[in-house]
KEBA-931067 format. One record per residue (C-alpha): residue in one letter; x, y, z. Coordinates in steps of 0.05 Angstrom, whole numbers, padded with zeros to 5 digits, always signed. Each point is the difference from the previous one (the first is absolute). Example, Ala and Ser with C-alpha at 12.3 -4.5 7.8 and 13.67 -1.06 7.14 Angstrom:
residu; c1; c2; c3
a; +00246; -00090; +00156
s; +00027; +00069; -00013
END
This chain:
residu; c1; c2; c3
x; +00447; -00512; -00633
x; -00029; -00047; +00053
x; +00025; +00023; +00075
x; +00019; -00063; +00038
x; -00031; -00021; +00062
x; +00065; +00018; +00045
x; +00004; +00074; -00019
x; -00074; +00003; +00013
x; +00007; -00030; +00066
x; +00064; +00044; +00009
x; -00035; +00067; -00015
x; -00062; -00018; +00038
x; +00041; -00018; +00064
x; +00044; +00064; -00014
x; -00060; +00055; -00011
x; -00037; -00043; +00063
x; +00058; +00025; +00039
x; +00006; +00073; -00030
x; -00083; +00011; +00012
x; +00007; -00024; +00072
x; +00051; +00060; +00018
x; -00041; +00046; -00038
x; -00068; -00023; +00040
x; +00051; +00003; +00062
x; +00005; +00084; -00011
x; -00077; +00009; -00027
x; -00031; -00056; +00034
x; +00029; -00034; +00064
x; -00030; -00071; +00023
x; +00006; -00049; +00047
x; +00027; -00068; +00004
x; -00062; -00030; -00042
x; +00001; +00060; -00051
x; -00059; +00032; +00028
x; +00007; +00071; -00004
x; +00011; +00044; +00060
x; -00017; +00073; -00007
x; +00050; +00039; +00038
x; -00016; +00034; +00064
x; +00007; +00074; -00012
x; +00003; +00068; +00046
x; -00056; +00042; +00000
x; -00029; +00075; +00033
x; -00059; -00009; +00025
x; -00045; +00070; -00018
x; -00035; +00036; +00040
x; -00066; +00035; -00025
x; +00008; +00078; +00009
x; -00062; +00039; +00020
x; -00036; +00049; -00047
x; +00025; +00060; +00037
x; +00084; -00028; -00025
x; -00038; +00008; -00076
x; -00029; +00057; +00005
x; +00030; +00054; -00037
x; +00060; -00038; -00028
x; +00022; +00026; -00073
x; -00003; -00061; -00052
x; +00079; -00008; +00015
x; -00008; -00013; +00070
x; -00053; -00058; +00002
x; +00023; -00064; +00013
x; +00013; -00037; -00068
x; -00029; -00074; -00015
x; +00061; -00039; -00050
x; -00034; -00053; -00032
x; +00029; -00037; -00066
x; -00052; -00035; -00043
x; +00030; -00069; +00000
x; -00001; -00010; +00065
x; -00062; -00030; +00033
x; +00022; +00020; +00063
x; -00007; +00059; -00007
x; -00068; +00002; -00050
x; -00024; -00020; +00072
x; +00008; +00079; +00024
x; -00001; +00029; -00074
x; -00079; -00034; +00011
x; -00016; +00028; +00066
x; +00029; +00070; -00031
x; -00051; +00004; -00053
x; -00059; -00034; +00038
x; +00004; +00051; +00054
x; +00017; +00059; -00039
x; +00063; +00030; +00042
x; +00035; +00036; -00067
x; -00017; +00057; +00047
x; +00041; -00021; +00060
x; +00042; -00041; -00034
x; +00043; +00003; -00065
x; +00013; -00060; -00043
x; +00070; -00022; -00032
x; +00005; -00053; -00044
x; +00071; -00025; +00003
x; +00022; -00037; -00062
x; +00044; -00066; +00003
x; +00070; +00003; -00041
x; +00013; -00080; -00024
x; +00066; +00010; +00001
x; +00017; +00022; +00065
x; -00059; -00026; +00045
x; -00017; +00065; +00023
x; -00056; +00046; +00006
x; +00010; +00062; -00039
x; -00038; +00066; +00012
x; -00017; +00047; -00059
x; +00004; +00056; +00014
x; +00045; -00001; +00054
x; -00029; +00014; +00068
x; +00036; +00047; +00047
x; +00065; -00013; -00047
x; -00009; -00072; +00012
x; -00005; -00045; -00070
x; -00001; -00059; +00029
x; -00042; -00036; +00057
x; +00070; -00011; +00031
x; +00026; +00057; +00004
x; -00070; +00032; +00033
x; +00005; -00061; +00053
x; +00070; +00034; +00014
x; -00018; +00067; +00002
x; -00059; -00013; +00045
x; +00059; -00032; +00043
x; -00039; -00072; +00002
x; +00046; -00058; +00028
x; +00047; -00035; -00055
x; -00032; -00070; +00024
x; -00066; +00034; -00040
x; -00017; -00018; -00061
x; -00011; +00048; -00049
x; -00072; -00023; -00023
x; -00071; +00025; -00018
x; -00044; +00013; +00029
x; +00032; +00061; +00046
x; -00040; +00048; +00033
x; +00048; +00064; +00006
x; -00008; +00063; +00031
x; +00039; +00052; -00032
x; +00001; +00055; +00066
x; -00038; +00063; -00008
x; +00062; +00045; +00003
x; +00054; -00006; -00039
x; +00056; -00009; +00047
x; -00038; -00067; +00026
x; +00025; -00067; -00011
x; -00051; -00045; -00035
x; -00025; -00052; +00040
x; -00019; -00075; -00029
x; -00076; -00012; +00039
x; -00015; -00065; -00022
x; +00021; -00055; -00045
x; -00039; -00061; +00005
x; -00061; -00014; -00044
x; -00040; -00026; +00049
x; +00011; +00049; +00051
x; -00008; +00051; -00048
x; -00067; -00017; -00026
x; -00024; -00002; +00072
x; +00033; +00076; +00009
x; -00023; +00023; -00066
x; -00076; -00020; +00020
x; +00009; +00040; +00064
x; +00034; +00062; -00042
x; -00041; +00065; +00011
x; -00049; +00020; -00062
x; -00049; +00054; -00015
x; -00061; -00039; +00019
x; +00026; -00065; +00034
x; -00026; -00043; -00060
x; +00010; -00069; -00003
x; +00021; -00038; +00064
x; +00029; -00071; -00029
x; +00013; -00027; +00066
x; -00069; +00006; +00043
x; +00009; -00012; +00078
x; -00053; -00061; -00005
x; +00039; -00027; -00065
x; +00077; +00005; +00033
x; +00007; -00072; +00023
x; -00018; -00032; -00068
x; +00031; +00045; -00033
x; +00060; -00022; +00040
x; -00019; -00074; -00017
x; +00001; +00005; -00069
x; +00063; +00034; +00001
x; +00034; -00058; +00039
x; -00025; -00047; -00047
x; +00013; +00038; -00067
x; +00075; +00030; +00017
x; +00036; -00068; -00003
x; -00045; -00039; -00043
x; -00023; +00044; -00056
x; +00041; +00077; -00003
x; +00067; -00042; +00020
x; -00023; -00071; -00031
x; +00005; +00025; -00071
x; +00074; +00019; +00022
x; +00013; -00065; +00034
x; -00025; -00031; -00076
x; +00040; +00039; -00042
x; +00056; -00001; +00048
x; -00003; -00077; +00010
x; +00073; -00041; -00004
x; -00026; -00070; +00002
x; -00062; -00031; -00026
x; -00031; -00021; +00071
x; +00007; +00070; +00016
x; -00033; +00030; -00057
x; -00052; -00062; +00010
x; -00017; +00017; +00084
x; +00002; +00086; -00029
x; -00051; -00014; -00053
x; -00040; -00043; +00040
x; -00013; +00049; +00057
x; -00011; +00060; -00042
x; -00051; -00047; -00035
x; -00035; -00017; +00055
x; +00003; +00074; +00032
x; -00041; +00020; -00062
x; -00049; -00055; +00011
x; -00012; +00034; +00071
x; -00012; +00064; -00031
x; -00048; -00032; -00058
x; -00047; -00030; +00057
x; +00009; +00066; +00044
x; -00020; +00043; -00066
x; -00057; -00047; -00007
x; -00041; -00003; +00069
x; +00010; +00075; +00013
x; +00025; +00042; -00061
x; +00011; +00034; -00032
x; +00068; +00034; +00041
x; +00049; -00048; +00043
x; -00040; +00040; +00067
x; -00076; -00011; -00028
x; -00029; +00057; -00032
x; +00058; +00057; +00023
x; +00071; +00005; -00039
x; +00052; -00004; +00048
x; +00077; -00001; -00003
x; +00003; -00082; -00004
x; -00038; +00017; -00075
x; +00054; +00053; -00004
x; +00060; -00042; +00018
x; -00027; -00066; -00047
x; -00019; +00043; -00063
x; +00077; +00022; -00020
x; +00024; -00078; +00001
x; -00068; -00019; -00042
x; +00000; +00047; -00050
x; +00066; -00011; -00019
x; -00019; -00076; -00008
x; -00009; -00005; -00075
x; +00061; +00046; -00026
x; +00048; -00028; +00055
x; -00009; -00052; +00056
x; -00030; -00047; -00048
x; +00053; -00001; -00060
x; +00061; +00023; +00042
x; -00008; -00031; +00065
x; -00034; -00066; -00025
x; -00065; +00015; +00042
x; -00032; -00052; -00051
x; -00042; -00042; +00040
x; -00059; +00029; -00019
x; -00021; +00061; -00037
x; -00035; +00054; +00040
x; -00064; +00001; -00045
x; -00016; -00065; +00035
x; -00014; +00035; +00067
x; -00061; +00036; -00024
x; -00010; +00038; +00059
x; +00076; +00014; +00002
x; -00005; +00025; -00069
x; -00067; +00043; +00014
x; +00031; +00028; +00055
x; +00072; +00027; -00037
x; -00055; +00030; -00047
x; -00041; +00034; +00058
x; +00067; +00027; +00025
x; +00032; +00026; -00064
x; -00073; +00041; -00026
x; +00012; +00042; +00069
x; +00011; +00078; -00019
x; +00079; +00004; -00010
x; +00022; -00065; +00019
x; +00012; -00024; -00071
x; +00055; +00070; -00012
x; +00042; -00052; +00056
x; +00002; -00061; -00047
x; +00049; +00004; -00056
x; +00019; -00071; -00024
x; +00043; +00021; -00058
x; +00049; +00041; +00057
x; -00014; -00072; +00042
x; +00029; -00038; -00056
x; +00060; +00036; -00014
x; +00021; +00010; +00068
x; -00016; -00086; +00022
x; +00025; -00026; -00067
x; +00054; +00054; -00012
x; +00038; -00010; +00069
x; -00014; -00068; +00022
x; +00064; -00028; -00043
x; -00006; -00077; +00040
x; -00068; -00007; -00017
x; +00003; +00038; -00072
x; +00071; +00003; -00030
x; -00018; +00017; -00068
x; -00026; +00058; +00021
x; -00059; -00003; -00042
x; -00056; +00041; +00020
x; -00066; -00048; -00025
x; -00057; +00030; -00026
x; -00057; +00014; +00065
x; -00072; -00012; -00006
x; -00038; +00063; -00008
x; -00021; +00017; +00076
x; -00063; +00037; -00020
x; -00024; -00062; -00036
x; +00016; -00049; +00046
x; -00034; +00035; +00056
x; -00068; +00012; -00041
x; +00004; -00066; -00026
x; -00048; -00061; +00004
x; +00038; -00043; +00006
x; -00027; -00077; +00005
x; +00001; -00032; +00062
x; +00023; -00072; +00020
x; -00055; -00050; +00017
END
């Protein structure tokens, strides 16, 4: 049976309507449909000195919550490994429940099963959200209170790099390197880690056009920076700005691409781009952070506006795609 025209136009105006108030709760946007990432609360850490870790039992270090999904917090998951603080430092990977849009913890964690209900416990204010990453320090007596230390990623990277290890190893933020590390993060935050938001997240079609343009062009800058003085963002030392661009690249190919229409051009075609991801992901345990099956459940799983089937597509293998030779554009 042959729909008519009307009830086409009728349904499309009608779920038009329905998937602006869902954006409204996931998404909000301005006037011109341009998303707007909320402004959110956050503790600001402050790095304790080796003496505060000395001695602790496992159960009193600070904990590190994480969830694999997020790229956020990949960002500290990343400093984590490369600096080697599982001896200061213990690692929890939160899980994210679909259903209820929160981060679950299992186990539970000082009889807290959810990220929630630790926030609460560690008596954080309610305009807080509940998020990864968290830095958390559990109190080395019992009687203590917990006490949320830090919960921005790009505070926390900066902390983490500072945290006390056994041998110091692995500065990512040298003095001399500080203001372009700086640079790159001013340029990279709104156009590239928060542009692929601003495309999937897009209400109108000049938005999504002025979004995909200046993430686009941001990646040009980093092609022609990655080409006079490779192979790292800083030259020839990794810093944090490789740290904080690698979580939003990697996931390029299994999300931003197919979910959030980052289509303008496929990352193979920045060669040095492409050569650099590789560089990054052959590091000693960075690849044990990159899990794009858990990626694609989590994006295509809760995103209902953007995928309301539910359907979970089938990802590109992310060992291939990184060793791959691919060809490049002319």
């Amino acid at each position: 049976m042959t729909i008519s025209p009307a009830v086409v136009a009728t349904a499309r105006k009608g779920w038009r309507w329905q998937w602006n108030q869902l954006m409204n709760g996931l998404a909000p946007a301005d006037t011109k449909g341009r998303y707007q990432r909320p402004p959110s609360q956050h503790q600001n850490a402050i790095v304790p000195s080796k003496n505060q870790l000395v001695d602790l039992s496992e159960a009193q270090l600070p904990r590190l919550i994480i969830g694999r999904s997020c790229p956020w917090a990949h960002r500290t998951w990343l400093v984590y490994e490369l600096r080697n603080l599982h001896k200061n430092l213990v690692l929890l990977i939160a899980k994210a429940n679909k259903k209820s849009g929160r981060w679950e913890l299992e186990p539970a964690w000082l009889n807290c099963d959810s990220l929630l209900s630790l926030y609460q416990l560690c008596k954080t204010p309610p305009s807080y959200r509940a998020t990864v990453p968290a830095l958390v320090n559990p109190g080395a007596a019992k009687t203590c209170t917990p006490k949320l230390l830090g919960n921005e990623s790009a505070q926390l990277v900066e902390v983490l790099n500072q945290w006390p290890t056994e041998n110091g190893t692995n500065d990512l933020a040298p003095e001399k390197l500080q203001t372009e590390i700086d640079s790159w993060q001013e340029l990279l935050q709104p156009k590239v880690n928060d542009g692929v938001y601003r495309c999937g997240f897009a209400r109108t079609q000049s938005a999504y056009d002025q979004a995909s343009h200046e993430l686009f062009s941001a990646l040009e800058e980093v092609e022609l920076s990655l080409t006079k003085r490779g192979p790292w963002l800083c030259g020839r030392t990794l810093t944090l700005a490789d740290i904080r661009l690698f979580p939003t690249l990697i996931r390029w190919e299994a999300v931003y691409m197919p979910l959030f229409r980052c289509s303008q051009r496929p990352l193979w075609t920045f060669p040095k781009i492409w050569q650099w991801r590789q560089n990054l992901l052959r590091i000693p345990n960075v690849s044990k952070t990159c899990d794009s099956s858990a990626w694609q459940a989590d994006y295509f799983g809760a995103l209902f506006p953007l995928n309301p089937s539910g359907i979970v597509p089938s990802g590109p293998d992310l060992s291939k795609i990184v060793n791959s030779k691919a060809p490049l554009l002319q």
